[in-house]
N, C-alpha and C positions, 0 to 999 in steps of 0.2 A: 461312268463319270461320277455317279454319285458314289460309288464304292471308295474311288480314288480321293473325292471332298473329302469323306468322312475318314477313310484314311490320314491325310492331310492334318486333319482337323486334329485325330489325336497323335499326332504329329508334334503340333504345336502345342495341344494339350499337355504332354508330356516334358515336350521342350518349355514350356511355360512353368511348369509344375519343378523342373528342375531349377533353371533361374531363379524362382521363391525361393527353394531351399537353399541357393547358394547365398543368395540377400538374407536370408534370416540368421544363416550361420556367419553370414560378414557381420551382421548386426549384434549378431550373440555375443562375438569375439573383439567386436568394438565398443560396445557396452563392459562388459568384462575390463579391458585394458583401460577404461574410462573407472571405473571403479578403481581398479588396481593405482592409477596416479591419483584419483581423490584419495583415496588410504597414502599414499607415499607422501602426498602435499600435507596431510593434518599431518604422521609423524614428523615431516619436518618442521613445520607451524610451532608443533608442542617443542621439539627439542631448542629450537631456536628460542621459543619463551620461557625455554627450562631456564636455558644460557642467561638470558636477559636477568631471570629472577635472582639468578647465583649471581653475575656480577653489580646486581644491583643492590643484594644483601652485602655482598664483601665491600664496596663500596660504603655502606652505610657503615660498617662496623671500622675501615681505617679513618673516616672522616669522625666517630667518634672515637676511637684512640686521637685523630690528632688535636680534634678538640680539650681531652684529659689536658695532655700532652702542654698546649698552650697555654691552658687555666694553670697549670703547675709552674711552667716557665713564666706567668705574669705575676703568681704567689712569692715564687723565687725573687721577682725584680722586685716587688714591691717591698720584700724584708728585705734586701740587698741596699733600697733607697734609701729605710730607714736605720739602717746598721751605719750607711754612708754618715746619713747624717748626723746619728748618737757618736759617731767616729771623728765629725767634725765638730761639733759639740765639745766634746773631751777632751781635743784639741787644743780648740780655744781654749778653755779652762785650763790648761798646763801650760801653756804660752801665756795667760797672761798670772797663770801662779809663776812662773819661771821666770818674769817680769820683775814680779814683788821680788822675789827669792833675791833678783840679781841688785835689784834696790836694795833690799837690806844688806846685802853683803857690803855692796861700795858703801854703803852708811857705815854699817861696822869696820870696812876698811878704813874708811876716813874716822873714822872715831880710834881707829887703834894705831893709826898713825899718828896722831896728838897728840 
């Protein structure tokens, strides 16, 4: 009886001893695959903040092109305003020289008709 226990016993000693090892190699290989997607998640963390930095530089860089861009087109309008207005300026001044011009003419017509 007693031979059979102790038989028994390392029995399950053995059978126990195997179980450990198959749980420490489950553990080994789940820990490892647990590693392996931490490593996988930061590459994709960093690539994605790669992404983020690149379009958020090229961004900065056409909002300052469009910035030039409209300081030049409000430079434009603004000499455009004033050209308008040296243009209507001018204008007048010729309209009302063409005025006189056309007064003196009827003058001198009616003077040269007399």
């Amino acid at each position: 009886q007693l031979h059979l226990t102790v038989s028994e016993k390392n029995e399950l000693t053995k059978s126990l001893e195997m179980v450990q090892k198959e749980l420490q190699e489950k553990e080994s290989k789940i820990k490892k695959e647990i590693a392996e997607y931490k490593e996988r998640l930061l590459q994709a963390e960093k690539e994605h903040q790669d992404a983020l930095t690149e379009a958020k530089q090229k961004n900065e860089v056409e909002i300052e092109a469009c910035q030039d861009k409209m300081n030049l087109l409000e430079h434009f309008i603004s000499s455009q305003k004033l050209e308008i207005e040296h243009l209507k300026s001018n204008n007048e001044e010729l309209s009302n020289s063409l005025k006189e011009a056309n007064q003196s003419l009827g003058e001198l017509l009616k003077t040269k008709v007399r």
